[in-house]
C-alpha positions as a printed Julia matrix, in Angstrom:
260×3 Matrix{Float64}:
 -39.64  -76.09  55.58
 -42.56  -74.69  56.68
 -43.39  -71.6   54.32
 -46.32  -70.35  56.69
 -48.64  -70.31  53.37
 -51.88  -72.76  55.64
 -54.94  -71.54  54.59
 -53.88  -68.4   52.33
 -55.88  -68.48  49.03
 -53.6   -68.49  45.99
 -54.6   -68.32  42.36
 -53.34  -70.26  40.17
 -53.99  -69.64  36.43
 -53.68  -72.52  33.74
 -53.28  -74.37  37.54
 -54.8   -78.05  35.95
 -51.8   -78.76  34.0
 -48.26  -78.66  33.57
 -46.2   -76.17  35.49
 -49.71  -75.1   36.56
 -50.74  -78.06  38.3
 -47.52  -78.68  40.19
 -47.86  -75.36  41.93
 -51.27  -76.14  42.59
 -50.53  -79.65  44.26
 -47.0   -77.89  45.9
 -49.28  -74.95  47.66
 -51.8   -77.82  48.66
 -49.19  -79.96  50.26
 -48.07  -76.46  52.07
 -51.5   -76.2   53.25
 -52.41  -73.39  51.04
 -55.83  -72.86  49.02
 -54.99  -73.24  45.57
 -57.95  -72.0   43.24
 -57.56  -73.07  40.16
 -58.39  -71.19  36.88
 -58.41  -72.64  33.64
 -60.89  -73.41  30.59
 -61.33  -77.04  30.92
 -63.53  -78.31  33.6
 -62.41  -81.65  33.22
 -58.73  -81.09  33.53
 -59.39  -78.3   36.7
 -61.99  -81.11  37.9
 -59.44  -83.71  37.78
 -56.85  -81.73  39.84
 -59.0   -80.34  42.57
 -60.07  -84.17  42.99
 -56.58  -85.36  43.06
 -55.51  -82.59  45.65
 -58.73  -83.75  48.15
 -57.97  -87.34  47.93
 -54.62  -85.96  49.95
 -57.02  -84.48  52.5
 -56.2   -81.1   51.63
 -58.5   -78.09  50.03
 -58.93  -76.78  46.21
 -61.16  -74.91  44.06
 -61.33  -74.4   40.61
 -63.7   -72.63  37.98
 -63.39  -72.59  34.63
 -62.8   -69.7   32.85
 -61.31  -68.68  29.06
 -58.7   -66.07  29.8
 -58.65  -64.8   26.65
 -61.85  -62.77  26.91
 -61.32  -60.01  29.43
 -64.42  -60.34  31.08
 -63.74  -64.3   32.03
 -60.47  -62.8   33.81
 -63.18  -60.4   36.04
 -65.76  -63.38  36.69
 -62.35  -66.0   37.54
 -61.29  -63.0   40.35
 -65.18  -63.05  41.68
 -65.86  -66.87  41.7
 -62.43  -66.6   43.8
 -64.21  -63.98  46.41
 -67.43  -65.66  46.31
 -66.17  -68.79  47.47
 -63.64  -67.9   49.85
 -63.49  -64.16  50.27
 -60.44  -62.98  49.98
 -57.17  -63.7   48.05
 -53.4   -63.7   49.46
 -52.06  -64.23  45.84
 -52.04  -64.74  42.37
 -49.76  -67.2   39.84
 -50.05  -65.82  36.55
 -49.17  -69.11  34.4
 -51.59  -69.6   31.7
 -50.36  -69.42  28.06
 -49.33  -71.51  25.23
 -46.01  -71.16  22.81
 -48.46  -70.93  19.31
 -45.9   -70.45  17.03
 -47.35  -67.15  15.83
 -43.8   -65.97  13.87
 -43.1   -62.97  11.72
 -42.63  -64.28   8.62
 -45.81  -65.81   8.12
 -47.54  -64.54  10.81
 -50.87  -62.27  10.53
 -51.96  -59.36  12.84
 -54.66  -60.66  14.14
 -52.96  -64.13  15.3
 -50.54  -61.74  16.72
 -53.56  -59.93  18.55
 -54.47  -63.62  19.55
 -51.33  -64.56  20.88
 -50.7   -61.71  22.98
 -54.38  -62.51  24.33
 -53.42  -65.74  25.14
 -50.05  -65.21  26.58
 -49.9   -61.87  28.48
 -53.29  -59.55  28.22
 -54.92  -61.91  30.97
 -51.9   -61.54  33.07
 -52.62  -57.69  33.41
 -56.18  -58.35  33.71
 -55.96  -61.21  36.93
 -53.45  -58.76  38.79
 -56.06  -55.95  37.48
 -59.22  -57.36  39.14
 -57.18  -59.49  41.98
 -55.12  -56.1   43.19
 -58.01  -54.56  46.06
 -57.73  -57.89  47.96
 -53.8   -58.51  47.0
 -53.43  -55.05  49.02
 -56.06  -56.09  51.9
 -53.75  -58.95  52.44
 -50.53  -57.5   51.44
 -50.48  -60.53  49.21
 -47.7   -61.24  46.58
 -47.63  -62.24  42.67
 -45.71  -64.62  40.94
 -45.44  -64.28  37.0
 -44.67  -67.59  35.37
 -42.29  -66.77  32.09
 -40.08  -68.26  29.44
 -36.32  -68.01  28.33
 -37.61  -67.16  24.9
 -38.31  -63.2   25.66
 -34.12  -63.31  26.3
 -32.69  -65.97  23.95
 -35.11  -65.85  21.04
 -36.16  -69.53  19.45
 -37.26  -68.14  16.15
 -41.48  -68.18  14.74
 -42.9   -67.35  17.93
 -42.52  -63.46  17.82
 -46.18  -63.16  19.96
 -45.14  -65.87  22.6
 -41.34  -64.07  22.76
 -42.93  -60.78  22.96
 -46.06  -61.62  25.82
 -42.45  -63.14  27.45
 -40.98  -59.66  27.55
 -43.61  -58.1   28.34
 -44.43  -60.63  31.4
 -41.03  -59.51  32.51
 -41.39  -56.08  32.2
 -44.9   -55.97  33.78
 -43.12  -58.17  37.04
 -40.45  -54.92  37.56
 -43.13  -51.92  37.1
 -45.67  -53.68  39.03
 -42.77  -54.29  41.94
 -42.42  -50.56  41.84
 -45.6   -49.63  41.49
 -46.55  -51.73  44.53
 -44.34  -51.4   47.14
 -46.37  -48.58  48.57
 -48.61  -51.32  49.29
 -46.2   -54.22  50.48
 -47.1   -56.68  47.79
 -44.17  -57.97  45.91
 -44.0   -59.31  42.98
 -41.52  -61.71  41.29
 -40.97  -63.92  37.73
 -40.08  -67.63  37.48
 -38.39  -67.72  33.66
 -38.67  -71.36  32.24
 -36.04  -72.74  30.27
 -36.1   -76.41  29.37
 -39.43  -78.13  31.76
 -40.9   -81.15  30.37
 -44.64  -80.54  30.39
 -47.37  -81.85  28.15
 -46.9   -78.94  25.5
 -43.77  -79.86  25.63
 -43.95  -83.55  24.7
 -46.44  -82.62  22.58
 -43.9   -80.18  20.58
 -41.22  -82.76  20.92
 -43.06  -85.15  19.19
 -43.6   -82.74  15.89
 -39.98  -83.96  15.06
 -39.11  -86.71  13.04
 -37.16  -88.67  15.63
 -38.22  -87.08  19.39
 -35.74  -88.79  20.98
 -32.6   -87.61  19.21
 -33.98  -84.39  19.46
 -34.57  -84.32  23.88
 -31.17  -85.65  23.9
 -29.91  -82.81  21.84
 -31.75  -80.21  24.1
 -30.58  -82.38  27.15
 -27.41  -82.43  26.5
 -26.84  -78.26  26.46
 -28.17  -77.68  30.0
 -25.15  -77.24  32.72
 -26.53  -79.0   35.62
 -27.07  -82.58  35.62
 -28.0   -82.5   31.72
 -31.43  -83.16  32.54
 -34.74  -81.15  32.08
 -35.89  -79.01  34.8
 -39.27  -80.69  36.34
 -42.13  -79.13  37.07
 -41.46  -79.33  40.7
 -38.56  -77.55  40.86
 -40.75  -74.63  39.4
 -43.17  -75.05  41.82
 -40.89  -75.39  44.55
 -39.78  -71.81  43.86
 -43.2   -70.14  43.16
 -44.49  -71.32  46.69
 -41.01  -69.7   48.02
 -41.76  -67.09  46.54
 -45.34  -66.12  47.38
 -44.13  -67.53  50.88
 -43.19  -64.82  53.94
 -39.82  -66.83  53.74
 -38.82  -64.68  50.58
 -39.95  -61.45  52.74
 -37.36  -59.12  51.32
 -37.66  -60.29  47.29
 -39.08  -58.53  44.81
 -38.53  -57.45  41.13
 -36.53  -60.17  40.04
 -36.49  -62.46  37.47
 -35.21  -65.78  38.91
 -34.44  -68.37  36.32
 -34.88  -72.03  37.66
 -33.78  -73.45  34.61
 -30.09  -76.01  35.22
 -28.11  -72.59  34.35
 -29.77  -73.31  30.55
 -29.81  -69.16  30.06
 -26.83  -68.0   31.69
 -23.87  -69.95  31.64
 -21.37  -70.47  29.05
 -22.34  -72.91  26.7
 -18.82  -73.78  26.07
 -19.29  -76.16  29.27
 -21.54  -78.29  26.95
């Protein structure tokens, strides 16, 4: 399908790994701009080279989300290079484990930094062109602001939040046409994820114990399928969507698990 995205210039942040980099190389393959935002230049470097080699176009800069004036310089190395922006993927962020129990205020501070301040801040600086080009925003989120997973109370709670900020900013922007939408992530494999798999004493055993609990095909969602839907959904083929939280996830959140 042709989603109509050729030359629009998206912003992806976090867009050199993971989820991130699938929507970057899904938008490219649609003919889109994908600029790239992230704090590693070798990662965002890698990406943008990977997406030319397939004749198509990228950008990147590199940018540490955390500090709220890196969100405002990432939105103007954006203009500066290509002068306007048709929309924004908020995706950056990191499950860090910051818990109650032994959690600290400040790494609760941190985490919400990491994992939902700059989300605010990108659509903050990004709205004035979103609303010259009537532009749309995709939040990226996670199953954990609905089901809990326990020691990640900053994650769960930038989660909520995410999902909250994707229905008032759908109201508060409809005067202006932009819609704005959530992807909530269940079960993906992506290099954080190995990377937590491998914590456990016998990885394997434990995938297959995750595997085997999500409905469809017992199988982890891929990164692709994710992407798949955020290019939908910043698309002019999803012209009528907004405010919703679509879970691409196998059924993982929503259906029984009594089918498991």
């Amino acid at each position: 399908m042709d989603l109509s995205l050729k030359n629009k210039v998206i912003v992806v942040t976090g867009g050199a790994k993971g989820i991130g980099a699938a929507i970057s190389k899904i938008l490219a393959e649609e003919s889109a701009i994908p600029f790239i935002v992230g704090r590693n230049e070798s990662d965002n470097l890698s990406i943008v080279n990977e997406i030319e080699s397939r004749n198509k176009r990228a950008f990147y800069v590199n940018a540490e989300l955390i500090q709220p004036l890196e969100c405002r310089k990432a939105v103007d190395a954006v203009l500066q290079q290509c002068g306007r922006i048709d929309g924004l993927v908020n995706n950056a962020g990191v499950n860090d484990g910051v818990g109650l129990e032994h959690g600290t205020y400040e790494a609760l501070m941190v985490s919400l930094h990491k994992n939902l301040v700059h989300y605010y801040l990108m659509a903050k600086f990004a709205l004035p062109h979103l609303i010259k080009s009537k532009g749309a925003i995709v939040n990226i989120s996670s199953k954990t602001a609905e089901t809990g997973q326990g020691n990640t109370s900053g994650y769960a709670a930038s989660n909520g939040g995410r999902n909250a900020l994707t229905r008032e900013w759908s109201v508060e922007l409809l005067k202006y046409g932009i819609r704005v939408n959530a992807i909530v992530v269940a079960e993906a494999w992506t290099p954080l994820y190995e990377k937590w798999i491998n914590t456990f004493p016998d990885p394997k055993s434990k995938l297959e114990s995750i595997t085997s609990r999500i409905p469809l095909e017992k199988r982890m969602t891929t990164t692709e399928e994710i992407a798949n839907m955020a290019a939908f959904l910043l698309s002019e083929k999803s012209s009528h969507t907004t405010g919703q939280l679509i879970h691409v996830d196998g059924g993982y959140v929503h259906l029984d698990r009594a089918i498991s």
